[in-house]
DRENDO-1510 file (C-alpha; in Angstrom, 1 decimal, always signed):
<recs>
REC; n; res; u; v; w
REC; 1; UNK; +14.0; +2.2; -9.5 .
REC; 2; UNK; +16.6; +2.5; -6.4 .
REC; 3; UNK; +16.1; +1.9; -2.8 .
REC; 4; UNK; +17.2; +3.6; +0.1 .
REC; 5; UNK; +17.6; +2.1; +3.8 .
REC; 6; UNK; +16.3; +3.8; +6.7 .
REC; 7; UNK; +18.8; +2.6; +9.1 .
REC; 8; UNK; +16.8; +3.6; +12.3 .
REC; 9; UNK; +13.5; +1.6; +10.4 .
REC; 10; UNK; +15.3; -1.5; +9.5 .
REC; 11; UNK; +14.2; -1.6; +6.1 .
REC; 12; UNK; +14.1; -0.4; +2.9 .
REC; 13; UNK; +12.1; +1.4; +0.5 .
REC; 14; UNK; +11.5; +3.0; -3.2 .
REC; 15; UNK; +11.2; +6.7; -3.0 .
REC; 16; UNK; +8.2; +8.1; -4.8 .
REC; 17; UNK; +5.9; +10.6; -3.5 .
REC; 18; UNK; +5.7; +13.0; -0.1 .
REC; 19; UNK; +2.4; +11.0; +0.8 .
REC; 20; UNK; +3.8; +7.3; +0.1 .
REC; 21; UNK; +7.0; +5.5; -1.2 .
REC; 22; UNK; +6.7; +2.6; -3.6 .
REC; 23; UNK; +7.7; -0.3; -1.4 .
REC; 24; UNK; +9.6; -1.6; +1.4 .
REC; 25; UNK; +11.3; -4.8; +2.5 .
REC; 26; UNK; +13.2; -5.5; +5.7 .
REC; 27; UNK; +16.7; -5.1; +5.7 .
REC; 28; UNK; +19.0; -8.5; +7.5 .
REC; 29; UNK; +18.2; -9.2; +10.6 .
REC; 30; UNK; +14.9; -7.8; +10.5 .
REC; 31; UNK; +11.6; -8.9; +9.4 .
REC; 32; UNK; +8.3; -6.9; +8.5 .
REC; 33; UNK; +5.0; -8.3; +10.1 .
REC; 34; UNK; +1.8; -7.0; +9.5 .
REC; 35; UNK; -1.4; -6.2; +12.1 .
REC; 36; UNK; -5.2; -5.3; +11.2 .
REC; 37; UNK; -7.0; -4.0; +12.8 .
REC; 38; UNK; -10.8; -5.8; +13.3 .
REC; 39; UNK; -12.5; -2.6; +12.0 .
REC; 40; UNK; -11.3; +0.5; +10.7 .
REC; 41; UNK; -9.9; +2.7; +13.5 .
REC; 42; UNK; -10.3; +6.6; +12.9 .
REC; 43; UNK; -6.6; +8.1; +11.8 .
REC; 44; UNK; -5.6; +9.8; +15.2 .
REC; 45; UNK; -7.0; +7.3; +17.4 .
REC; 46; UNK; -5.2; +4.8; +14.8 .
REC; 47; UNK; -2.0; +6.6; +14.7 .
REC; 48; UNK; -2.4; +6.5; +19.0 .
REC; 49; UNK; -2.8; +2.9; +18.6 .
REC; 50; UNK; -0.3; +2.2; +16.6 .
REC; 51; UNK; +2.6; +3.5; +18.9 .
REC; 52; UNK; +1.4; +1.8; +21.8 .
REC; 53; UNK; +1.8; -1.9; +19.5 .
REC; 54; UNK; +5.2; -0.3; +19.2 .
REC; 55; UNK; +5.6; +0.5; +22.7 .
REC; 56; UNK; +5.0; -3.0; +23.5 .
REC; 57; UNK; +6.9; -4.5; +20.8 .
REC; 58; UNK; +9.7; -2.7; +22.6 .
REC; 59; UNK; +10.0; -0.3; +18.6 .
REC; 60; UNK; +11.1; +2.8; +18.0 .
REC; 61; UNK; +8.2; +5.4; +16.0 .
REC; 62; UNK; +10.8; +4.6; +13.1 .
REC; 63; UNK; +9.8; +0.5; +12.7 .
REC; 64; UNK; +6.6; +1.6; +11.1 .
REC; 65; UNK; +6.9; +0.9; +7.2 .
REC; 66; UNK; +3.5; +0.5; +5.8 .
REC; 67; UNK; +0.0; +1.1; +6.1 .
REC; 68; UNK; -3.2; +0.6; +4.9 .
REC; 69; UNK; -5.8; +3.1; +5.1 .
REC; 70; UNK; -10.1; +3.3; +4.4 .
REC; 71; UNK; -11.1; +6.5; +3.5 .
REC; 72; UNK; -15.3; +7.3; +3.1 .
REC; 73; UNK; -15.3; +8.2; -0.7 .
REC; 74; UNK; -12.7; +9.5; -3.0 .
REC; 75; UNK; -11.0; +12.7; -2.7 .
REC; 76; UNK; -10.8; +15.4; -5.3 .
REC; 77; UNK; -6.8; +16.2; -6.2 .
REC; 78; UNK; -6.7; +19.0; -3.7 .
REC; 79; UNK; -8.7; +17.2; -1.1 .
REC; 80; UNK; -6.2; +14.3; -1.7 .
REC; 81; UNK; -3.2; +16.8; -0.8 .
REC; 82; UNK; -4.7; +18.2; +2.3 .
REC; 83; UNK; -5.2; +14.9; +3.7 .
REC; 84; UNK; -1.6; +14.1; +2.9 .
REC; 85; UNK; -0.1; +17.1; +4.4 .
REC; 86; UNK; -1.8; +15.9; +7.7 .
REC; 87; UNK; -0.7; +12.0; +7.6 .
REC; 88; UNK; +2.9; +13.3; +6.6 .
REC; 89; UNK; +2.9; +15.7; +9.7 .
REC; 90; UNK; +2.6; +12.9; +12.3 .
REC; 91; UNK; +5.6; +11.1; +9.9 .
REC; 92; UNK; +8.0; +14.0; +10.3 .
REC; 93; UNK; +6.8; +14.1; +14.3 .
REC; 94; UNK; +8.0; +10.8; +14.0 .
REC; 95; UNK; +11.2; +11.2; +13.0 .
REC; 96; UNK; +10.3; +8.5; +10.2 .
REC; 97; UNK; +10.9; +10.6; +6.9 .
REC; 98; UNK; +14.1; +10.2; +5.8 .
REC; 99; UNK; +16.2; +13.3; +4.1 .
REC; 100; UNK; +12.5; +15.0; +3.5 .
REC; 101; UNK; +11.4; +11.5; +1.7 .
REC; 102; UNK; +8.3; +9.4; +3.3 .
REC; 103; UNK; +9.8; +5.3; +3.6 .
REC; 104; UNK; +6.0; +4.4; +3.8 .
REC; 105; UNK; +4.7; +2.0; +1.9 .
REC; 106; UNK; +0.7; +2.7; +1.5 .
REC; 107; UNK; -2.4; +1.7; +0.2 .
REC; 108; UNK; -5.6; +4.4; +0.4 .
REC; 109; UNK; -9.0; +2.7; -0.7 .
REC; 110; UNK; -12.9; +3.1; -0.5 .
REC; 111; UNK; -15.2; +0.8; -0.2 .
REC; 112; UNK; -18.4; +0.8; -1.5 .
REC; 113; UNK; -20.5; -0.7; +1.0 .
REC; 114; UNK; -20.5; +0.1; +4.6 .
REC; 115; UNK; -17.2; +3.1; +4.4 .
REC; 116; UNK; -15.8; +4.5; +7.3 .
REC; 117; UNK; -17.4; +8.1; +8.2 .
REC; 118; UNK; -13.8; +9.4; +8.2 .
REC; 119; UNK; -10.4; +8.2; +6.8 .
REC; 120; UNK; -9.1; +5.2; +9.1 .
REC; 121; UNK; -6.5; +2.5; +9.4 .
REC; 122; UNK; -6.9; -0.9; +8.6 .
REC; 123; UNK; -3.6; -2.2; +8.8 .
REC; 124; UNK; -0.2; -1.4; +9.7 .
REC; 125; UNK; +3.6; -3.1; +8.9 .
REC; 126; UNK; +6.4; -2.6; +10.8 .
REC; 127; UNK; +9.7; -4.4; +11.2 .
REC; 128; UNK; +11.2; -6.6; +14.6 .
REC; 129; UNK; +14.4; -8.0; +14.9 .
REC; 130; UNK; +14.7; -10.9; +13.8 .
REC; 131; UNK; +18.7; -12.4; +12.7 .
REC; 132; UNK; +16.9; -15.3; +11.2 .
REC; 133; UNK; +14.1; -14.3; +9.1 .
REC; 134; UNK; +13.0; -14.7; +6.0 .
REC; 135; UNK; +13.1; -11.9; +3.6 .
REC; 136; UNK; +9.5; -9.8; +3.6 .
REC; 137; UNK; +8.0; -6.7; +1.8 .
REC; 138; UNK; +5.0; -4.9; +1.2 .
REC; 139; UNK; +4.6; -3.1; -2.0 .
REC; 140; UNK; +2.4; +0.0; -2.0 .
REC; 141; UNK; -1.3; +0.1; -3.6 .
REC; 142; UNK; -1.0; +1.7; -7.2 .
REC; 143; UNK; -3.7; +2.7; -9.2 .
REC; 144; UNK; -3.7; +3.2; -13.6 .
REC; 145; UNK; -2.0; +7.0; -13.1 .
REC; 146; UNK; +1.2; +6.9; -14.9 .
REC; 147; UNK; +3.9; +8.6; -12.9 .
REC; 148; UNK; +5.5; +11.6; -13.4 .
REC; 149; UNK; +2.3; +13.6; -14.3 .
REC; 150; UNK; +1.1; +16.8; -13.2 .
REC; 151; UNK; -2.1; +15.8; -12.4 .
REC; 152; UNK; -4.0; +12.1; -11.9 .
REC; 153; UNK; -6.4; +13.3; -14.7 .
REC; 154; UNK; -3.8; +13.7; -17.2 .
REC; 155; UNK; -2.2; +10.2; -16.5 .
REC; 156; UNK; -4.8; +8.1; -15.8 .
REC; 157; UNK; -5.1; +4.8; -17.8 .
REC; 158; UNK; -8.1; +4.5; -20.4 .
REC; 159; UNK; -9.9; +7.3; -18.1 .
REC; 160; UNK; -13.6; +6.7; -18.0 .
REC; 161; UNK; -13.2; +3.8; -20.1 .
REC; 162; UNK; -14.3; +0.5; -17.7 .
REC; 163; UNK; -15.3; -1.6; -20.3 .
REC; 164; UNK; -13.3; -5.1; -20.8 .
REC; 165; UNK; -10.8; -3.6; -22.9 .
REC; 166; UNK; -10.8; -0.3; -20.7 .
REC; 167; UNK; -10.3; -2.9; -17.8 .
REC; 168; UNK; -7.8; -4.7; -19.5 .
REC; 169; UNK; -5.6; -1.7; -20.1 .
REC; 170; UNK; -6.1; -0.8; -16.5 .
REC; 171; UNK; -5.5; -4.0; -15.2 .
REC; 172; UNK; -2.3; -4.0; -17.2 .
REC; 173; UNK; -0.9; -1.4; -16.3 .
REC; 174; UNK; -1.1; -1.7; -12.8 .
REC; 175; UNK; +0.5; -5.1; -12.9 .
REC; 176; UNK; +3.2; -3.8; -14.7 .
REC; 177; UNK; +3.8; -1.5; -11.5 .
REC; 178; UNK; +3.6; -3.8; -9.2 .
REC; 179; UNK; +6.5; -5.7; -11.2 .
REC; 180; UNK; +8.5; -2.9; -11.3 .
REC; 181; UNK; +8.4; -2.4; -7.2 .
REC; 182; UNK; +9.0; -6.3; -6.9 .
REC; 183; UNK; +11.7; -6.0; -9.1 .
REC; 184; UNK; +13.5; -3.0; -7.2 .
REC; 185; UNK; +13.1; -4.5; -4.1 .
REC; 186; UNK; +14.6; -7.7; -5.7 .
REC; 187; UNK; +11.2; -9.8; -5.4 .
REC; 188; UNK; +8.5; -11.2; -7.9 .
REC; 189; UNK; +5.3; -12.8; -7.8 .
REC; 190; UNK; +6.7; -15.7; -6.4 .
REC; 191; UNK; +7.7; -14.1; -3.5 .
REC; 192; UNK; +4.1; -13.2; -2.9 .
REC; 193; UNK; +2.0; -14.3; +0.2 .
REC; 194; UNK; -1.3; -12.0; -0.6 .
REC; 195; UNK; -2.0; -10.3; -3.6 .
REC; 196; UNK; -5.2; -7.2; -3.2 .
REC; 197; UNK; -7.1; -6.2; -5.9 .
REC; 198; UNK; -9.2; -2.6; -5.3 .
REC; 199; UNK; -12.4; -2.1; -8.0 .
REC; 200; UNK; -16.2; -2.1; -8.0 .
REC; 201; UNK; -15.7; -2.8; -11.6 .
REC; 202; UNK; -16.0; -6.6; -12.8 .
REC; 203; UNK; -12.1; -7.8; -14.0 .
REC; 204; UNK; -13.1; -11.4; -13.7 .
REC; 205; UNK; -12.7; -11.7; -17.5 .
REC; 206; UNK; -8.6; -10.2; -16.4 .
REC; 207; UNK; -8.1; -12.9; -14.0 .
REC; 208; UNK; -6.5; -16.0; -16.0 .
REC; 209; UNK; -5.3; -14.3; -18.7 .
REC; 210; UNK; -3.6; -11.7; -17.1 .
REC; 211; UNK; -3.2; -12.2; -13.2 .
REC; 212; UNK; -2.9; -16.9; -13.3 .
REC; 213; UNK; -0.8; -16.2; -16.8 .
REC; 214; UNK; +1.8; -14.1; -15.0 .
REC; 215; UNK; +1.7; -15.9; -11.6 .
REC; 216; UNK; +0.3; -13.2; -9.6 .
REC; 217; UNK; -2.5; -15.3; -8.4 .
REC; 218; UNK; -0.2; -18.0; -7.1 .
REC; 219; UNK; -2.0; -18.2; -3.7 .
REC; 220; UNK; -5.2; -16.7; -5.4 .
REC; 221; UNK; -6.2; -12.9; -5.4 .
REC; 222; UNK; -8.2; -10.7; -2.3 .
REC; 223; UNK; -11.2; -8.8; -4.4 .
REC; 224; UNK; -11.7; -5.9; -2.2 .
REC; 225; UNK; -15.1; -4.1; -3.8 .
REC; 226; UNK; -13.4; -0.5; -3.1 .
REC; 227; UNK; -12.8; +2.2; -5.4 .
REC; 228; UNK; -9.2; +3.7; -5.3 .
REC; 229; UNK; -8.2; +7.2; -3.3 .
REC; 230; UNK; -8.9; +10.3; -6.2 .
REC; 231; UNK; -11.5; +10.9; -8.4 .
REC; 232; UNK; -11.4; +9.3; -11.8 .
REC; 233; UNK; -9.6; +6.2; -10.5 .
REC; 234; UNK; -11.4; +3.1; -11.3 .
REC; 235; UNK; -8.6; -0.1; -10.8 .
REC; 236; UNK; -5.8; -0.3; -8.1 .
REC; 237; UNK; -3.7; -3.5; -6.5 .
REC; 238; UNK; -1.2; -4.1; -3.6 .
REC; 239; UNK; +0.8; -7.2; -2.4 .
REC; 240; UNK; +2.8; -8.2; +0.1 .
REC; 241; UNK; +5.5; -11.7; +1.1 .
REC; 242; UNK; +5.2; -11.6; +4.7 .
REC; 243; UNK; +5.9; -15.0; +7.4 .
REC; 244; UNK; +3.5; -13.2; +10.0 .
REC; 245; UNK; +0.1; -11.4; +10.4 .
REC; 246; UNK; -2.2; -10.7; +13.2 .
REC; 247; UNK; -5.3; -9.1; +14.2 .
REC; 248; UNK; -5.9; -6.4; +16.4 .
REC; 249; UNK; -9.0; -6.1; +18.6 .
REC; 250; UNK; -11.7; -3.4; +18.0 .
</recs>
Protein backbone atom coordinates (compact mmCIF):
# COMPACT_ATOMS: atom_id res chain seq x y z
CA UNK A 1 0.00 0.00 0.00
CA UNK A 2 1.33 3.71 -0.79
CA UNK A 3 0.30 6.99 0.77
CA UNK A 4 -0.32 10.19 -0.56
CA UNK A 5 -0.11 13.70 1.33
CA UNK A 6 -2.73 16.10 1.08
CA UNK A 7 -0.67 19.07 1.58
CA UNK A 8 -3.58 21.60 2.32
CA UNK A 9 -4.85 18.57 5.11
CA UNK A 10 -1.60 18.07 6.73
CA UNK A 11 -1.66 14.53 6.64
CA UNK A 12 -1.57 11.57 4.88
CA UNK A 13 -3.55 8.79 3.73
CA UNK A 14 -3.98 5.18 1.88
CA UNK A 15 -6.09 5.53 -1.19
CA UNK A 16 -8.83 2.99 -1.40
CA UNK A 17 -12.32 3.67 -2.26
CA UNK A 18 -14.54 6.94 -3.43
CA UNK A 19 -16.53 6.70 -0.05
CA UNK A 20 -13.26 6.14 2.35
CA UNK A 21 -9.44 5.88 2.16
CA UNK A 22 -7.67 3.21 4.26
CA UNK A 23 -5.91 5.49 6.76
CA UNK A 24 -4.34 8.57 7.66
CA UNK A 25 -1.59 9.94 9.83
CA UNK A 26 -0.44 13.49 10.31
CA UNK A 27 2.28 14.70 8.38
CA UNK A 28 5.44 16.86 10.67
CA UNK A 29 4.42 19.51 12.34
CA UNK A 30 1.01 18.42 12.62
CA UNK A 31 -1.01 16.28 14.81
CA UNK A 32 -4.48 14.53 14.35
CA UNK A 33 -6.93 14.84 17.46
CA UNK A 34 -10.10 13.41 17.68
CA UNK A 35 -13.79 14.84 18.98
CA UNK A 36 -17.16 12.82 19.79
CA UNK A 37 -19.71 13.94 19.77
CA UNK A 38 -22.04 13.05 23.15
CA UNK A 39 -24.79 11.51 21.01
CA UNK A 40 -25.03 10.84 17.43
CA UNK A 41 -25.59 14.18 15.53
CA UNK A 42 -27.80 13.73 12.26
CA UNK A 43 -25.17 13.95 8.96
CA UNK A 44 -26.04 17.64 7.79
CA UNK A 45 -26.47 19.09 11.06
CA UNK A 46 -23.09 16.98 11.90
CA UNK A 47 -21.36 18.06 8.81
CA UNK A 48 -22.60 21.97 10.03
CA UNK A 49 -21.09 21.25 13.21
CA UNK A 50 -18.16 20.07 12.21
CA UNK A 51 -16.92 23.25 10.29
CA UNK A 52 -17.81 25.49 12.97
CA UNK A 53 -15.01 23.17 15.47
CA UNK A 54 -12.92 24.09 12.41
CA UNK A 55 -13.81 27.62 12.38
CA UNK A 56 -12.81 27.93 15.90
CA UNK A 57 -9.85 25.90 15.65
CA UNK A 58 -8.83 28.57 13.23
CA UNK A 59 -8.84 25.07 10.16
CA UNK A 60 -9.32 25.12 6.84
CA UNK A 61 -12.54 22.49 5.54
CA UNK A 62 -9.29 20.48 4.35
CA UNK A 63 -7.93 19.47 8.26
CA UNK A 64 -10.77 17.08 8.41
CA UNK A 65 -9.21 13.45 8.03
CA UNK A 66 -11.49 10.94 9.57
CA UNK A 67 -14.80 10.17 10.71
CA UNK A 68 -16.90 7.94 12.39
CA UNK A 69 -20.43 7.56 11.49
CA UNK A 70 -23.92 5.50 13.04
CA UNK A 71 -26.09 4.58 10.60
CA UNK A 72 -29.88 2.90 11.65
CA UNK A 73 -29.47 -0.62 10.06
CA UNK A 74 -27.38 -1.85 7.34
CA UNK A 75 -27.60 -0.77 3.83
CA UNK A 76 -28.19 -2.97 0.84
CA UNK A 77 -25.08 -2.53 -1.83
CA UNK A 78 -26.99 0.14 -3.82
CA UNK A 79 -28.38 1.80 -0.79
CA UNK A 80 -24.70 1.75 0.47
CA UNK A 81 -23.65 3.77 -2.92
CA UNK A 82 -26.39 6.37 -2.72
CA UNK A 83 -25.45 7.28 0.71
CA UNK A 84 -21.90 7.56 -0.46
CA UNK A 85 -22.50 9.69 -3.32
CA UNK A 86 -24.08 12.23 -0.85
CA UNK A 87 -21.25 12.11 2.00
CA UNK A 88 -18.64 12.46 -1.01
CA UNK A 89 -20.59 15.58 -2.39
CA UNK A 90 -20.10 17.69 0.74
CA UNK A 91 -16.07 16.33 0.42
CA UNK A 92 -15.62 17.70 -3.09
CA UNK A 93 -17.59 21.02 -1.75
CA UNK A 94 -14.95 20.89 0.52
CA UNK A 95 -12.21 20.97 -1.56
CA UNK A 96 -10.92 17.84 0.58
CA UNK A 97 -10.72 15.10 -2.17
CA UNK A 98 -7.58 15.07 -3.59
CA UNK A 99 -7.00 14.35 -7.64
CA UNK A 100 -10.80 12.74 -7.47
CA UNK A 101 -9.46 10.40 -4.42
CA UNK A 102 -11.39 10.77 -0.85
CA UNK A 103 -8.14 11.22 2.05
CA UNK A 104 -10.94 10.19 4.65
CA UNK A 105 -10.32 7.76 6.93
CA UNK A 106 -13.98 6.20 8.06
CA UNK A 107 -15.66 3.86 10.00
CA UNK A 108 -19.73 3.26 9.22
CA UNK A 109 -21.50 0.97 11.98
CA UNK A 110 -24.96 -0.02 13.43
CA UNK A 111 -25.77 -0.63 16.50
CA UNK A 112 -28.09 -2.92 17.71
CA UNK A 113 -29.68 -1.32 20.54
CA UNK A 114 -31.00 2.12 20.64
CA UNK A 115 -29.71 3.23 16.47
CA UNK A 116 -29.93 6.49 15.32
CA UNK A 117 -33.31 7.16 13.14
CA UNK A 118 -30.95 8.39 10.38
CA UNK A 119 -27.23 8.07 9.53
CA UNK A 120 -25.20 10.37 12.01
CA UNK A 121 -21.75 11.35 13.25
CA UNK A 122 -20.21 10.23 16.17
CA UNK A 123 -16.83 11.38 15.84
CA UNK A 124 -14.55 13.30 13.76
CA UNK A 125 -10.42 13.64 13.34
CA UNK A 126 -8.78 16.39 12.07
CA UNK A 127 -5.18 17.71 12.20
CA UNK A 128 -3.70 21.23 14.16
CA UNK A 129 -0.42 22.45 13.93
CA UNK A 130 1.56 21.21 16.10
CA UNK A 131 5.91 21.42 15.33
CA UNK A 132 6.27 19.14 18.33
CA UNK A 133 3.96 16.39 18.29
CA UNK A 134 3.93 13.08 18.46
CA UNK A 135 3.19 11.06 15.39
CA UNK A 136 -0.81 10.01 15.29
CA UNK A 137 -3.18 8.07 12.87
CA UNK A 138 -6.45 6.68 12.57
CA UNK A 139 -6.92 3.65 10.54
CA UNK A 140 -10.35 3.20 8.83
CA UNK A 141 -13.02 0.56 10.08
CA UNK A 142 -12.70 -2.67 7.78
CA UNK A 143 -14.98 -5.36 7.72
CA UNK A 144 -14.22 -9.49 6.26
CA UNK A 145 -14.81 -8.17 2.35
CA UNK A 146 -11.65 -8.82 0.61
CA UNK A 147 -10.73 -5.95 -1.69
CA UNK A 148 -10.82 -5.71 -5.06
CA UNK A 149 -14.22 -7.50 -5.54
CA UNK A 150 -17.09 -6.52 -7.58
CA UNK A 151 -19.47 -6.88 -5.09
CA UNK A 152 -19.34 -7.30 -0.85
CA UNK A 153 -21.23 -10.59 -1.48
CA UNK A 154 -18.70 -12.16 -3.49
CA UNK A 155 -15.75 -11.20 -1.06
CA UNK A 156 -17.05 -11.57 2.12
CA UNK A 157 -15.16 -13.73 4.59
CA UNK A 158 -16.87 -17.22 5.64
CA UNK A 159 -20.31 -15.42 4.61
CA UNK A 160 -23.07 -16.49 6.80
CA UNK A 161 -20.86 -18.61 8.67
CA UNK A 162 -20.71 -16.95 12.51
CA UNK A 163 -19.85 -19.86 14.26
CA UNK A 164 -16.31 -19.99 16.23
CA UNK A 165 -14.45 -21.02 13.36
CA UNK A 166 -16.60 -18.66 10.97
CA UNK A 167 -15.58 -15.99 13.65
CA UNK A 168 -12.19 -16.95 13.70
CA UNK A 169 -11.78 -16.58 9.97
CA UNK A 170 -13.48 -13.28 10.16
CA UNK A 171 -11.69 -12.10 12.92
CA UNK A 172 -8.53 -12.99 11.09
CA UNK A 173 -8.89 -11.40 8.35
CA UNK A 174 -9.73 -8.19 9.53
CA UNK A 175 -6.71 -8.07 11.64
CA UNK A 176 -4.71 -8.82 8.91
CA UNK A 177 -6.12 -5.46 7.45
CA UNK A 178 -5.65 -3.52 9.91
CA UNK A 179 -1.80 -4.59 9.81
CA UNK A 180 -1.53 -3.81 6.49
CA UNK A 181 -2.91 0.02 6.99
CA UNK A 182 -0.49 0.24 10.11
CA UNK A 183 2.20 -1.00 8.20
CA UNK A 184 1.65 1.57 5.19
CA UNK A 185 1.30 4.30 7.33
CA UNK A 186 4.54 3.04 9.05
CA UNK A 187 2.71 2.06 12.54
CA UNK A 188 1.81 -1.23 14.42
CA UNK A 189 -0.03 -2.31 17.26
CA UNK A 190 2.18 -0.77 19.43
CA UNK A 191 1.52 2.44 18.22
CA UNK A 192 -2.07 1.96 19.25
CA UNK A 193 -4.04 4.14 21.87
CA UNK A 194 -7.67 2.47 21.18
CA UNK A 195 -8.45 -0.49 19.40
CA UNK A 196 -12.71 -0.88 18.17
CA UNK A 197 -14.17 -3.95 17.65
CA UNK A 198 -17.82 -3.81 15.63
CA UNK A 199 -20.10 -7.30 16.06
CA UNK A 200 -23.29 -8.57 17.76
CA UNK A 201 -21.67 -11.88 17.40
CA UNK A 202 -19.70 -13.34 20.47
CA UNK A 203 -15.58 -13.36 19.54
CA UNK A 204 -14.66 -13.67 23.16
CA UNK A 205 -13.24 -17.08 22.41
CA UNK A 206 -10.88 -14.65 19.47
CA UNK A 207 -9.72 -12.47 22.05
CA UNK A 208 -6.35 -14.06 23.59
CA UNK A 209 -5.54 -16.09 21.00
CA UNK A 210 -5.80 -13.80 18.31
CA UNK A 211 -6.16 -10.09 19.47
CA UNK A 212 -3.52 -10.38 23.29
CA UNK A 213 -1.35 -13.01 20.97
CA UNK A 214 -0.58 -10.34 18.35
CA UNK A 215 -0.60 -7.24 20.71
CA UNK A 216 -3.65 -5.60 19.49
CA UNK A 217 -5.13 -5.52 22.85
CA UNK A 218 -2.22 -3.79 24.39
CA UNK A 219 -4.43 -1.16 26.15
CA UNK A 220 -7.42 -3.69 25.97
CA UNK A 221 -10.20 -3.70 23.14
CA UNK A 222 -13.65 -1.22 22.81
CA UNK A 223 -16.67 -4.05 22.07
CA UNK A 224 -18.98 -1.90 20.30
CA UNK A 225 -22.36 -4.34 19.91
CA UNK A 226 -22.94 -2.89 16.21
CA UNK A 227 -23.22 -4.71 13.07
CA UNK A 228 -21.00 -3.29 10.24
CA UNK A 229 -22.41 -0.92 7.15
CA UNK A 230 -23.85 -3.58 4.12
CA UNK A 231 -25.79 -6.46 4.40
CA UNK A 232 -24.04 -9.80 4.94
CA UNK A 233 -21.36 -8.21 7.05
CA UNK A 234 -21.11 -9.77 10.39
CA UNK A 235 -17.26 -8.59 12.01
CA UNK A 236 -15.49 -5.14 11.43
CA UNK A 237 -12.60 -3.21 13.63
CA UNK A 238 -10.84 0.27 13.68
CA UNK A 239 -7.90 1.77 15.69
CA UNK A 240 -6.36 4.76 16.15
CA UNK A 241 -2.67 6.24 18.16
CA UNK A 242 -3.77 9.61 19.06
CA UNK A 243 -2.17 12.10 22.23
CA UNK A 244 -5.72 13.94 22.34
CA UNK A 245 -9.44 13.33 22.43
CA UNK A 246 -12.39 15.32 23.48
CA UNK A 247 -16.02 15.37 23.71
CA UNK A 248 -18.45 17.50 22.15
CA UNK A 249 -21.74 18.62 23.86
CA UNK A 250 -25.14 17.37 22.53
Amino acid sequence: MRTKTTPAGGYRFIPAVFQYSGGVAAEPGFRLERARFSRPVPLAEGFRRIAAHLDALGRPRTAFAACELRSPAPFTEEGFTAFNRVYFGVLEEWDVVVDGQNPVARSNVCPEIAPPPEPSFHAFSYTVVDPGAAPSFVVAGSGEAREGGATYEESIVARGDTSPAGMAAKAGYVLGEMERRMSALGFGWADTTDVQVYTVFDFSALFLPEMVARGAARHGVTWQPCRPPVRGLDFEMDCRGLAREIVLPA
